[in-house]
C-alpha positions as CSV (number, residue, x, y, z in Angstrom):
1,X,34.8,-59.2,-25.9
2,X,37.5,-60.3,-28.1
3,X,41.3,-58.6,-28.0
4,X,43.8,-59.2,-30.0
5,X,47.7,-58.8,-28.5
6,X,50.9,-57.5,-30.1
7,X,54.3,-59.7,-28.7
8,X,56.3,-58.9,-25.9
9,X,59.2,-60.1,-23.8
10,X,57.9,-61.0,-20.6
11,X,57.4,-64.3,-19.4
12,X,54.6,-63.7,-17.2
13,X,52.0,-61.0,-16.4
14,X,49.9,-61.1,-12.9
15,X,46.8,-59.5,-11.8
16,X,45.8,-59.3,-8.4
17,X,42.2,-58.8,-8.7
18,X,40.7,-60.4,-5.7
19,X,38.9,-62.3,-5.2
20,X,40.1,-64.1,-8.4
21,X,43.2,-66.5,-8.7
22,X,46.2,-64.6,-11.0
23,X,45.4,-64.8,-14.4
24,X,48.9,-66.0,-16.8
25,X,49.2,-64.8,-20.2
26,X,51.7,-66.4,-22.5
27,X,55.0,-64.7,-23.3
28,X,53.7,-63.8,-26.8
29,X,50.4,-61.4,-25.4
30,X,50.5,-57.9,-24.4
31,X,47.2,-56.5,-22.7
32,X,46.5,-52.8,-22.4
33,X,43.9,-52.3,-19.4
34,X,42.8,-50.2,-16.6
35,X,42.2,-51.9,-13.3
36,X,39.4,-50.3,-12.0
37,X,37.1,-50.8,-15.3
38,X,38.1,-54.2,-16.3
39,X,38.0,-57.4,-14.3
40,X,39.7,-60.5,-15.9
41,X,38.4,-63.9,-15.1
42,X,41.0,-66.9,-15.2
43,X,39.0,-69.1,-17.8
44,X,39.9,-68.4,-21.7
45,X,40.7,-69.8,-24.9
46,X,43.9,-69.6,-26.8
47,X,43.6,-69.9,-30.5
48,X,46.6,-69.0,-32.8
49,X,47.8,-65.7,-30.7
50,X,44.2,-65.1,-29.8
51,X,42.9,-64.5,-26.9
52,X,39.4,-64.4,-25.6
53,X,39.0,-62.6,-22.3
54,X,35.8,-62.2,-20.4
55,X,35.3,-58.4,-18.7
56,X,32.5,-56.9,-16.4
57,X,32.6,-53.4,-14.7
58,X,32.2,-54.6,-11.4
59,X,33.3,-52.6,-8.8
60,X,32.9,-52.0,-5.1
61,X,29.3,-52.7,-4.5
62,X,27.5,-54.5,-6.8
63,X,24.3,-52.7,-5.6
64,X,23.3,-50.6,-9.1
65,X,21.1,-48.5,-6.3
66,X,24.0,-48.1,-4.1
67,X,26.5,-47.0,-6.8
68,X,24.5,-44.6,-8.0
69,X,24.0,-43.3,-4.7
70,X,27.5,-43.4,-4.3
71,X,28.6,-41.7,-7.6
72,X,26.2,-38.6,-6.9
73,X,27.6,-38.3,-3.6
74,X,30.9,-38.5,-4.9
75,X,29.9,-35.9,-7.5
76,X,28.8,-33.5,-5.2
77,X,31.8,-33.6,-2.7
78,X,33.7,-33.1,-5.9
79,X,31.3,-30.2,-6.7
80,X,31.9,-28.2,-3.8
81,X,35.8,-29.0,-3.4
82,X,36.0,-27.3,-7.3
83,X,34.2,-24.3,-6.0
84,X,36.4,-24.1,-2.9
85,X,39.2,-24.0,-5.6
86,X,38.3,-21.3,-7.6
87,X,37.6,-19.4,-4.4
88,X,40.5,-19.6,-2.2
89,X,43.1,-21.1,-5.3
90,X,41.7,-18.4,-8.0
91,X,40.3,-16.0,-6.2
92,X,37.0,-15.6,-7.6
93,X,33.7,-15.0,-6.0
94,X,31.1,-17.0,-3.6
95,X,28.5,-16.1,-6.2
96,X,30.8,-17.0,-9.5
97,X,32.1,-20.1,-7.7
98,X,29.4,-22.0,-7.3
99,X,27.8,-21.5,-10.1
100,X,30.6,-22.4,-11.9
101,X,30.8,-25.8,-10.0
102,X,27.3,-26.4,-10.2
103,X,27.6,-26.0,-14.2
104,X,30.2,-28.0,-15.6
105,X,28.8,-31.7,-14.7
106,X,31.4,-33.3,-17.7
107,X,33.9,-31.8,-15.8
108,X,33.3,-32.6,-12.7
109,X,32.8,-36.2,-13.8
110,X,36.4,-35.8,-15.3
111,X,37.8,-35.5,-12.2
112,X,36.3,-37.7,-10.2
113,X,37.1,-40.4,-12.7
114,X,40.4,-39.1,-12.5
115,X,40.1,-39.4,-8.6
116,X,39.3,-43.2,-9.1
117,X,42.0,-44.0,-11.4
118,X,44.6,-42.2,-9.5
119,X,43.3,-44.4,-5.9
120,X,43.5,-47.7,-8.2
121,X,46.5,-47.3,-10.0
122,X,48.6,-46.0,-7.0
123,X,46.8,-49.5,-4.8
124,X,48.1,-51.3,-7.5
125,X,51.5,-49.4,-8.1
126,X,52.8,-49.7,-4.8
127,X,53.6,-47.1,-1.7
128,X,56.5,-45.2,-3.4
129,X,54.2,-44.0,-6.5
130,X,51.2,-43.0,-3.9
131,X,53.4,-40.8,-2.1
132,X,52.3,-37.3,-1.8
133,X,48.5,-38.0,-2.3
134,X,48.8,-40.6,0.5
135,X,46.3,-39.5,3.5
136,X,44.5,-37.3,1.9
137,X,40.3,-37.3,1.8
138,X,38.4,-37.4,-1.4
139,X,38.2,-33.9,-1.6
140,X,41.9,-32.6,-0.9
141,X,42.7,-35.6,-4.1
142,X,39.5,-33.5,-6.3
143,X,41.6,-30.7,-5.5
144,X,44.9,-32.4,-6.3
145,X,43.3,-33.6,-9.5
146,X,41.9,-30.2,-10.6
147,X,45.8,-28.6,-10.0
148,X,47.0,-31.3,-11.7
149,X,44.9,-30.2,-15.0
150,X,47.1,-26.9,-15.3
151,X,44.1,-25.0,-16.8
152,X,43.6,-23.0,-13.6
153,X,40.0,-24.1,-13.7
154,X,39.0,-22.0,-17.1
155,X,37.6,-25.6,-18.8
156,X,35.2,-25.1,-15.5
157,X,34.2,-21.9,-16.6
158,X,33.7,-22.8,-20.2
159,X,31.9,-25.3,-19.7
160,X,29.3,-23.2,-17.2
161,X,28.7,-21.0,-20.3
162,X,27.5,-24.1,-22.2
163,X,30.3,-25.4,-24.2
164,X,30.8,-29.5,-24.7
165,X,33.9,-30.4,-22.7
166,X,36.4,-30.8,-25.9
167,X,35.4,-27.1,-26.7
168,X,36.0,-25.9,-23.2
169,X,39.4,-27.6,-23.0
170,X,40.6,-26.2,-26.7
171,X,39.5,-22.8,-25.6
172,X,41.0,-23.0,-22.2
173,X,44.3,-23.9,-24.3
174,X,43.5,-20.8,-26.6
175,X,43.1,-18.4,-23.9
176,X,45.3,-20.2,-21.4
177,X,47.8,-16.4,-21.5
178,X,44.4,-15.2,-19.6
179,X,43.8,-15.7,-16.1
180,X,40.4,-16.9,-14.8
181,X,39.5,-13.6,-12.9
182,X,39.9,-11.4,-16.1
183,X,38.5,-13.9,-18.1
184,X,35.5,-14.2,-16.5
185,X,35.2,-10.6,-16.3
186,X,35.7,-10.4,-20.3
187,X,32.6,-12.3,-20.8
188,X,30.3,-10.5,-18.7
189,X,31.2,-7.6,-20.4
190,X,30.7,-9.4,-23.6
191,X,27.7,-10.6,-22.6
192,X,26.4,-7.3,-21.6
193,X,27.4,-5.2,-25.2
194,X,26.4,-8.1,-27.2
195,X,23.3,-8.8,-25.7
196,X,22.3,-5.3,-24.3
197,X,18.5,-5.0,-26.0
198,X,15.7,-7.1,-25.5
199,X,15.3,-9.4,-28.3
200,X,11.5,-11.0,-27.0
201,X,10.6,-11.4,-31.1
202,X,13.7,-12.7,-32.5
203,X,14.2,-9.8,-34.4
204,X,17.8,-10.3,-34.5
205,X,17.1,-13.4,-36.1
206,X,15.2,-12.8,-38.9
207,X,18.0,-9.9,-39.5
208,X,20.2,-12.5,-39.9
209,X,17.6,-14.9,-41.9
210,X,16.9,-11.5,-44.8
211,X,20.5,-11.0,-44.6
212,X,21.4,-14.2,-45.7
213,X,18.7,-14.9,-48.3
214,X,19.4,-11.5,-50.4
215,X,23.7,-12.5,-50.4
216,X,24.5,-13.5,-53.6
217,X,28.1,-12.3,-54.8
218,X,31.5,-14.0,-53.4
219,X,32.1,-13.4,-49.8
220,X,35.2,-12.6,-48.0
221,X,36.5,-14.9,-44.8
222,X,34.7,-12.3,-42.2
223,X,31.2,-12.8,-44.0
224,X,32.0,-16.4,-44.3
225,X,32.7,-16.8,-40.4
226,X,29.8,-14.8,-39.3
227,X,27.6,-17.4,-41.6
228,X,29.3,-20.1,-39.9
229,X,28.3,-19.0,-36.8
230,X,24.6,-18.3,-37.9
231,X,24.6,-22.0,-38.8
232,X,25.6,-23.3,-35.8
233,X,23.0,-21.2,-34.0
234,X,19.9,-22.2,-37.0
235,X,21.3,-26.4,-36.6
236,X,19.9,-26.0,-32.8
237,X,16.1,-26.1,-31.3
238,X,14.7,-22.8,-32.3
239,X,16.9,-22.0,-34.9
240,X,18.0,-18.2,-35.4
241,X,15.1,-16.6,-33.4
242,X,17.4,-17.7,-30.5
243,X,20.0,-15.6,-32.2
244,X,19.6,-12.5,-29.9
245,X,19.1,-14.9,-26.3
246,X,22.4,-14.6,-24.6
247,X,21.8,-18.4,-23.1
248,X,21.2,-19.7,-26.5
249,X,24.2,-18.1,-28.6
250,X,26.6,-16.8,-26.7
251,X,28.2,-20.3,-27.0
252,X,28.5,-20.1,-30.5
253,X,29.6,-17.3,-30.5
254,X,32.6,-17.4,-28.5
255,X,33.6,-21.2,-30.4
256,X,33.4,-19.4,-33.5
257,X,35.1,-16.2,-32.7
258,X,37.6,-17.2,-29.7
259,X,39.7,-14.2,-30.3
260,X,36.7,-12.3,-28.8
261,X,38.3,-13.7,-25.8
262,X,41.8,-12.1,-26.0
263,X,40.5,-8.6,-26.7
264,X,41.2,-5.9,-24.0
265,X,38.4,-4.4,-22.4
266,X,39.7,-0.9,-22.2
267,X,41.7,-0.6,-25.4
268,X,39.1,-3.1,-27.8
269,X,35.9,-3.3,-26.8
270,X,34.8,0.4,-24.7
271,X,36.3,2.4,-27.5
272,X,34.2,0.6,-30.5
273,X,31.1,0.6,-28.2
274,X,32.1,4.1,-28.0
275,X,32.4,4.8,-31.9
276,X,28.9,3.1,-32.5
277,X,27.3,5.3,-30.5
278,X,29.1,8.4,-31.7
279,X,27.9,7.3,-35.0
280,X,23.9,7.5,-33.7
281,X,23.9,3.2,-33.1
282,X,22.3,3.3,-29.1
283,X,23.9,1.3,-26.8
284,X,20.7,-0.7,-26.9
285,X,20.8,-1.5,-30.4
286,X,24.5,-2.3,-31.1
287,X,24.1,-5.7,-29.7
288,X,22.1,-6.0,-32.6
289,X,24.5,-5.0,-35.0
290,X,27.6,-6.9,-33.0
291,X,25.7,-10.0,-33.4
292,X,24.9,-10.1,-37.3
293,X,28.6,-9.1,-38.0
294,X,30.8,-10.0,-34.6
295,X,34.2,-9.0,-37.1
296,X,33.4,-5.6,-36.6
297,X,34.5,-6.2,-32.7
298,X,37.5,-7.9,-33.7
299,X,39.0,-4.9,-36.1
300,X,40.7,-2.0,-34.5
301,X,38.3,1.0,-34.0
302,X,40.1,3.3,-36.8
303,X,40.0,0.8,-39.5
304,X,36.0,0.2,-38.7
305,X,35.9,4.3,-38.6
306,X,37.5,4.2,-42.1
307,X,35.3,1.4,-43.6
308,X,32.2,3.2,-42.2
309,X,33.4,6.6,-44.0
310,X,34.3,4.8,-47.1
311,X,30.6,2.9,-47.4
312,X,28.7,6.3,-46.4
313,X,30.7,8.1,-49.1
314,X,29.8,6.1,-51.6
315,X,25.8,6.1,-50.9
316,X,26.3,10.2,-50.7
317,X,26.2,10.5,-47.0
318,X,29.0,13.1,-47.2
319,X,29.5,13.1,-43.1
320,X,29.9,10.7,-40.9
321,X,27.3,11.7,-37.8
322,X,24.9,10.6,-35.6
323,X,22.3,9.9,-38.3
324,X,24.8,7.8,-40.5
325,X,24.5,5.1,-38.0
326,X,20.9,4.0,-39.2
327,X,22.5,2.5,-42.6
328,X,24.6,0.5,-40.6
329,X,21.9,-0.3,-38.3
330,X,19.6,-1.8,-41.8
331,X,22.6,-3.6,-42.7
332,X,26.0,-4.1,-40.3
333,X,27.7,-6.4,-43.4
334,X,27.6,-2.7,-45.0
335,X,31.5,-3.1,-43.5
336,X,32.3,-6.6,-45.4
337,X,35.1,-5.7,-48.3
338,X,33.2,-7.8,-50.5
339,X,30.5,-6.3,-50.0
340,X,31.5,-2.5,-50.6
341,X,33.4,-4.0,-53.3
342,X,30.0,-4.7,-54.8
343,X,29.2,-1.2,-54.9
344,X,31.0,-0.2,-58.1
345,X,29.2,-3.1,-60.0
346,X,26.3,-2.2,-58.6
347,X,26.3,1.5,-60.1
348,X,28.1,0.3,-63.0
349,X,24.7,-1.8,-64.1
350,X,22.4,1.2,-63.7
351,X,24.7,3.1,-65.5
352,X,24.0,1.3,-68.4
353,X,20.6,1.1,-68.0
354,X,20.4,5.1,-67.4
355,X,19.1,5.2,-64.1
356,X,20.5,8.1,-62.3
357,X,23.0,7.5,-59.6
358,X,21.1,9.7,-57.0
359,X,18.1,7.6,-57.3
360,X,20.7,4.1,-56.8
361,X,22.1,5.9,-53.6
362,X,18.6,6.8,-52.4
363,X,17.6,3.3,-53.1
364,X,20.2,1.7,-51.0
365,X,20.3,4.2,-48.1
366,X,16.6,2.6,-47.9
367,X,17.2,-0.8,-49.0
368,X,21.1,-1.5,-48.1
369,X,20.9,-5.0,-48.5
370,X,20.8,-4.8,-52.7
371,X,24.7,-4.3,-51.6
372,X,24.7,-7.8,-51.1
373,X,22.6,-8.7,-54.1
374,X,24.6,-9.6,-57.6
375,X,23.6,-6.9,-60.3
376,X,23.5,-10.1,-62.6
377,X,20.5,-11.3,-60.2
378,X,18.8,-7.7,-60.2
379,X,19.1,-7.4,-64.3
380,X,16.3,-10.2,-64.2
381,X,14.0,-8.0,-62.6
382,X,15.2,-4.7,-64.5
383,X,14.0,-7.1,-67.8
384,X,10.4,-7.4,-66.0
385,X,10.2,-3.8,-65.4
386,X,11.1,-3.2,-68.9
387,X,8.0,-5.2,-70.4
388,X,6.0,-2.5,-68.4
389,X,7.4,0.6,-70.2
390,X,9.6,1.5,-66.8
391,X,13.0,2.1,-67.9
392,X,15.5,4.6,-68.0
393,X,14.7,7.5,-65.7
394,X,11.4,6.2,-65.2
395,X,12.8,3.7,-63.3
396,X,13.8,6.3,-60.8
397,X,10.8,6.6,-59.3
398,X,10.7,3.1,-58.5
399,X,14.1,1.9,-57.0
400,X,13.5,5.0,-54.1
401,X,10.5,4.1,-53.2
402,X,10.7,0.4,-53.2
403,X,14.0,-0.5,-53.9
404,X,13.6,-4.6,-52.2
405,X,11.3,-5.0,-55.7
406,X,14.9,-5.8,-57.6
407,X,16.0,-8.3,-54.9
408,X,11.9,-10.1,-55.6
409,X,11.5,-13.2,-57.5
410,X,10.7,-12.5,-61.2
411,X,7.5,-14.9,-60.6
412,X,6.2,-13.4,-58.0
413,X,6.7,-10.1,-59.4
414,X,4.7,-11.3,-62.4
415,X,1.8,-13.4,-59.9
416,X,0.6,-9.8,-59.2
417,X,1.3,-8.5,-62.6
418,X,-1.1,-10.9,-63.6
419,X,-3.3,-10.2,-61.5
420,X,-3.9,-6.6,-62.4
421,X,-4.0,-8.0,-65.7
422,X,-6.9,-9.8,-65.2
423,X,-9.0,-6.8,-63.6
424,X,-8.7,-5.4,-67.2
425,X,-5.6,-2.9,-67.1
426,X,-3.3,-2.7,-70.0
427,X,0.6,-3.7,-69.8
428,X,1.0,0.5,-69.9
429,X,-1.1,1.2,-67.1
430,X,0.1,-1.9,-65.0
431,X,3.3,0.4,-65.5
432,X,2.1,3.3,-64.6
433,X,0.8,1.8,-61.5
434,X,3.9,0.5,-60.6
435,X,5.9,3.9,-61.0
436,X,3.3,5.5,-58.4
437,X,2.9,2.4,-56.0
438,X,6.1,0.0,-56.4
439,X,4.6,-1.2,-52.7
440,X,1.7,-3.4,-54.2
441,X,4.3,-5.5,-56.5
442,X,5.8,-6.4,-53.3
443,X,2.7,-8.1,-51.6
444,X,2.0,-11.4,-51.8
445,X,-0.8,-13.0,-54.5
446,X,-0.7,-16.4,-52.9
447,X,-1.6,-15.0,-49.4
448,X,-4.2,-13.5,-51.0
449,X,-2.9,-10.3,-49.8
450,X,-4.7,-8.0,-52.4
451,X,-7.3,-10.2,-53.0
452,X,-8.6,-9.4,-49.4
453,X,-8.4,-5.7,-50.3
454,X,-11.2,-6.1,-53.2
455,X,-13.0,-8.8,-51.3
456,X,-13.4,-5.7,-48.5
457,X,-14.9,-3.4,-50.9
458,X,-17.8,-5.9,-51.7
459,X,-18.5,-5.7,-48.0
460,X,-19.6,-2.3,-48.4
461,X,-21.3,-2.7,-51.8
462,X,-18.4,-2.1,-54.1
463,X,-19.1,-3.5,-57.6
464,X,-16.4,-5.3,-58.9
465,X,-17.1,-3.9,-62.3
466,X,-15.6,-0.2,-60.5
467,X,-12.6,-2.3,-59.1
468,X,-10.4,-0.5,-62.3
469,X,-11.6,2.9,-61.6
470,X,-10.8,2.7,-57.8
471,X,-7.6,1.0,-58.6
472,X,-6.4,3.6,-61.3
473,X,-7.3,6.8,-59.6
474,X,-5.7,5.5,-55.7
475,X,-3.8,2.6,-56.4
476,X,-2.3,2.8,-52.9
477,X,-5.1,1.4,-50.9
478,X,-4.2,-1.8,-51.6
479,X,-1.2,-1.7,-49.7
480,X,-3.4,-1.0,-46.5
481,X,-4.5,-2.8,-43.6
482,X,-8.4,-4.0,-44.4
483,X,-9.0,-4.8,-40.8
484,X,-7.0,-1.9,-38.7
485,X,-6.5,0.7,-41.4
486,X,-9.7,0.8,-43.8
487,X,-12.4,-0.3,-41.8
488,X,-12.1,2.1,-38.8
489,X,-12.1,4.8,-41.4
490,X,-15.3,3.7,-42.8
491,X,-16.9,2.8,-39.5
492,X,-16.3,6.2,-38.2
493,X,-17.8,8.0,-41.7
494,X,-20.6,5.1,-41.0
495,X,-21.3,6.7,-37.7
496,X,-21.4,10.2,-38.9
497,X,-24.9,9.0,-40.5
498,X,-23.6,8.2,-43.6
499,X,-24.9,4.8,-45.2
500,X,-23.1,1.8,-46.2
501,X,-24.7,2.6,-49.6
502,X,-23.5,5.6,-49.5
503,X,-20.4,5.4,-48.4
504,X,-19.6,2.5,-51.3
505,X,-20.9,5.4,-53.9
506,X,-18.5,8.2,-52.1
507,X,-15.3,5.5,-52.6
508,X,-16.6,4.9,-57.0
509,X,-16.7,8.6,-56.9
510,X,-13.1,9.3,-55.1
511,X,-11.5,6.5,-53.6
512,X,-9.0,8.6,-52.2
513,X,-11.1,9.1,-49.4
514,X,-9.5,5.6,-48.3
515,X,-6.2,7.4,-47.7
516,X,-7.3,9.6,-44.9
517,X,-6.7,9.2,-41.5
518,X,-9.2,9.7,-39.1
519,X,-7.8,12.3,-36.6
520,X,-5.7,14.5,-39.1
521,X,-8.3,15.1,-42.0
522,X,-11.7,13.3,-41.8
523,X,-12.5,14.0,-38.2
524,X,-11.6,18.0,-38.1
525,X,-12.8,18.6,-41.6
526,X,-16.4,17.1,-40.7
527,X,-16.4,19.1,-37.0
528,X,-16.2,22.2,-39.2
529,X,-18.6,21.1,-41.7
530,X,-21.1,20.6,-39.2
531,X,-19.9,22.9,-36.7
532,X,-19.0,26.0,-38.4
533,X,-20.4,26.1,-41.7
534,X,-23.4,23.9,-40.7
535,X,-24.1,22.0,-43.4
536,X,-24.9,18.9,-43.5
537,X,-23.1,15.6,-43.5
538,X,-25.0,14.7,-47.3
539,X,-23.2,17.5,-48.5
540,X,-19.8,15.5,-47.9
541,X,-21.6,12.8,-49.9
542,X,-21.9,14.9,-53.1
543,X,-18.7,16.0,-52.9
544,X,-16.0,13.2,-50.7
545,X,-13.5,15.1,-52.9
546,X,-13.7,18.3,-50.1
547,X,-11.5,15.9,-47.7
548,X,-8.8,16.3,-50.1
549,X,-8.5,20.5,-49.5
550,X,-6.4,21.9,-46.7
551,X,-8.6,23.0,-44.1
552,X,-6.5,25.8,-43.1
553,X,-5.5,27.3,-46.5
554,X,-8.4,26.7,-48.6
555,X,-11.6,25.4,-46.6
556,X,-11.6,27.8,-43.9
557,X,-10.3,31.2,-45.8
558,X,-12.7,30.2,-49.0
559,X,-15.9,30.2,-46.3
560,X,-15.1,33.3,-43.8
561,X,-15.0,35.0,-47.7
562,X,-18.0,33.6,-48.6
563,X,-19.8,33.7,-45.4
564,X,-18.9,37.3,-44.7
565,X,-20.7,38.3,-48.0
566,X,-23.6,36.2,-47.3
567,X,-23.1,33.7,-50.1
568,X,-24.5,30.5,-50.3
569,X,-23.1,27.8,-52.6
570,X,-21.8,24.2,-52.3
571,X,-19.0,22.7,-51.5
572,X,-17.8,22.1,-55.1
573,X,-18.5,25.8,-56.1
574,X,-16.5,26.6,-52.8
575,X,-13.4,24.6,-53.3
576,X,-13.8,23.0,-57.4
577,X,-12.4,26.6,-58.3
578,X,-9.1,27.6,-58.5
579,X,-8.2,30.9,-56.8
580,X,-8.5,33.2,-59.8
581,X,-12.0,31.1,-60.5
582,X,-13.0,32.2,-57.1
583,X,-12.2,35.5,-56.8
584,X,-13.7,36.1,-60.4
585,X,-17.2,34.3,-59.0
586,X,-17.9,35.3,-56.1
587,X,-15.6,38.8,-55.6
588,X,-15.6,40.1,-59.3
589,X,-11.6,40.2,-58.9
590,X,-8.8,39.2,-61.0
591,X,-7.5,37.1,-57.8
592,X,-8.2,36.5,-54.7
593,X,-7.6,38.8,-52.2
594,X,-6.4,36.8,-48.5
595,X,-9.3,38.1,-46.2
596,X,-7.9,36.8,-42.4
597,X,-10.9,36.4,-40.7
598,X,-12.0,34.2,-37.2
599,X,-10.4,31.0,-37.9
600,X,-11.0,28.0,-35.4
């Protein structure tokens, strides 16, 4: 390699470096070395102040087999002498000791370098400059070397949790008014709060993920540092479905929020756990909310108490109990200033577009991320809504029941408009569907999400030419499950001896009947069909719409009436009527008279 000098006034510089003759360098060269790296050989060129020197990293044995031998032996004495220092020196445990050593390999190679230098540079020195050190075993000189650091072995530690060495060495400066013992105490309790549920499906992560994706208004310096650390964590090898594994994160977390590290235990960190959970967040789930928003750990416990009031206020939850945790729970930036700030503009927009605030509050106590959603960026979809004929108070019943439709894309809000479209339904009705089901504008068309719905019908021997009707009269079907929801309803109607023919001309006549569940309506309303008032399972097949009638106030206290009389009719003539229909039929009464008879 090539190094160029700066002058000097010496006339000569010597290096014993055996077993080489002394190498001379002109009074007009300066060389910066280290001894036990470099070796100088005594042939070179001088060209107009330059100097070409030869170097090699020879040292000791030559062997590469034996060096390496010798430098994991080396590594390992040094190993156990830093584990004997934070035992006996620091005081901490067997347990904590070692694996402390046993996890800090930069460091450990720090010091052992270190070790070398400090060997070489005293041989080369002189006695008077090795004094003190002079005697002493590899081992006592790791130990001299780790003292001599001044960190009182908290890089170590840092470095055990997973931090690169320059991180552990700022940090162990940050927190260098904190002694090792409570330190390392401090983080297993941090560990423990912020990582207290399991997290097996990244759940935590794709929190964080939907949280991020619906922010679109300016952000204050706690949101912006909590998306710095989310960063961090997405930039490594599984991304922010590692957000919730303690091994993964807690690394990032601590580099990106050091003052986590300064907190006290007893007057910080137990009495905010303890107002989470006062507030109805479990001690199993506030690691979850900790995580996406670690600022709420850093503010004192009243301030958090008053931003919590403030933000539940405003979405009318007048008292702050143990249910007004499960907002915070949906959305922990709920506490950001920005985005409570966000509020007022917010209601302010719907103002102006005559939606009632109840039906904004009830919106976001479901929804509470459109607090972090721009109204400018929900007006796009208002517009859509407006093409529909849903506006003003009509809007109402939309934002309650489905209030993540304003956060949607306006093209993929239209995808599905357009596909309603094309089944024949006017703009108006396409409106009036979306005012009852707001769900089904939120699925996807390029999944082929409600395609698979219609394409589950056919199975059966559903026309596609009665796809409108079914669609008009129970919309909501095609927010169901086709393979876990709808089929094992069918299937068990199927195995009642009822025909797939038959069962595709019950659903033209009243698709409702895709609604029911099995154990709360079908199955207890076709025991007492059979059962009790022994008809048949045909007469279910005229009628699907006697699944819709409550068993115990209509079906049952219509039939003991009936039966006790010894009248025979259907089921429509039994339950079409309403009660003054009834009692005018079949009792020659004004009303109907409650008759309590055997009930089952």
């Amino acid at each position: 390699m090539e190094l160029l000098h700066s002058s000097c006034n010496f006339e000569t510089l010597t290096l014993i470096s055996p077993p080489l003759q002394s190498c001379k360098f002109g009074s007009n060269s300066l060389l910066f070395f280290s001894p036990r790296r470099v070796t100088l050989f005594s042939g070179y060129q001088h060209h107009s102040g330059r100097v070409v020197v030869s170097a090699s990293s020879q040292h000791g044995d030559s062997n590469p087999s034996s060096s390496n031998s010798s430098q994991a032996n080396h590594a390992s004495l040094a190993q156990d002498s830093i584990s004997g220092f934070l035992r006996l020196e620091i005081g901490l445990s067997e347990v904590d000791s070692d694996f402390i050593s046993s996890n800090c390999p930069k460091y450990t190679r720090m010091i052992v370098d270190g070790v070398r230098d400090l060997e070489e540079w005293n041989s080369w020195k002189g006695s008077k400059e090795s004094e003190g050190i002079e005697g002493l075993g590899f081992k006592e000189k790791v130990i001299y070397m780790v003292k001599q650091k001044g960190d009182g072995g908290k890089v170590a530690f840092l470095e055990s949790l997973g931090l690169s060495l320059s991180s552990a060495m700022y940090l162990a400066h940050y927190v260098s008014s904190e002694s090792l013992p409570i330190l390392l105490h401090k983080v297993k309790y941090l560990k423990e709060i912020f990582f207290s549920g399991s997290d097996e499906n990244g759940l935590v992560g794709k929190y964080a993920r939907r949280m991020m994706l619906y922010l679109s208004i300016p952000i204050d310096e706690d949101v912006q540092q909590t998306l710095s650390f989310f960063e961090k964590i997405e930039a490594r090898r599984g991304g922010l479905d590692m957000l919730g594994s303690v091994d993964a994160s807690f690394r990032f977390l601590i580099e990106s929020f050091p003052r986590l590290l300064l907190l006290s235990e007893e007057n910080d960190m137990k009495p905010m756990v303890e107002f989470l959970e006062s507030i109805g967040i479990p001690k199993g789930c506030s690691g979850k909310v900790l995580l996406l928003y670690p600022p709420i750990m850093l503010s004192k416990t009243e301030e958090i108490k008053r931003r919590v009031a403030a933000a539940l206020e405003k979405v009318q939850v007048s008292v702050v109990n143990k249910d007004s945790g499960k907002v915070l729970q949906k959305y922990p930036w709920l506490l950001s200033p920005s985005v409570q700030e966000n509020y007022s503009h917010i209601v302010s927009f719907f103002n102006s577009e005559s939606v009632l605030k109840m039906d904004i509050d009830h919106g976001i106590r479901r929804w509470p991320l459109l607090l972090g959603c721009s109204a400018s960026n929900m007006e796009m979809m208002v517009k859509e809504f407006d093409k529909l004929g849903v506006r003003d108070k009509r809007m109402g019943k939309v934002i309650p029941k489905m209030p993540q439709l304003l956060l949607c894309k306006p093209q993929d809000f239209l995808k599905v408009v357009c596909f309603l479209e094309d089944l024949g339904f006017q703009k108006e009705i396409v409106g009036q569907i979306l005012c009852r089901c707001p769900e089904i504008f939120g699925c996807s068309i390029d999944n082929n999400t409600l395609q698979k719905k219609l394409r589950f019908l056919t199975r059966f021997g559903v026309s596609s030419t009665h796809f409108p009707r079914i669609i008009k009269k129970y919309p909501e079907f095609l927010i169901y499950d086709a393979d876990k929801t709808l089929l094992p309803r069918l299937k068990y109607l199927m195995e009642t001896g009822i025909s797939e023919r038959e069962l595709a001309f019950m659903i033209r006549k009243f698709s409702p009947l895709l609604g029911y569940s099995i154990d709360k309506v079908l199955r207890p309303k076709l025991e007492f069909l059979l059962n009790s008032m022994e008809k048949s399972v045909r007469e279910v097949i005229e009628y699907p719409r006697y699944f819709s009638y409550s068993l115990e106030k209509r079906i049952k206290p219509r039939f003991w009436v009936l039966k006790g009389r010894n009248i025979e009719c259907t089921l429509q003539e039994m339950l079409g009527k309403n009660d003054e229909e009834f009692a005018a039929d079949f009792l020659g009464l004004g009303e109907l008279q409650q008759t309590h008879h055997e009930t089952y």
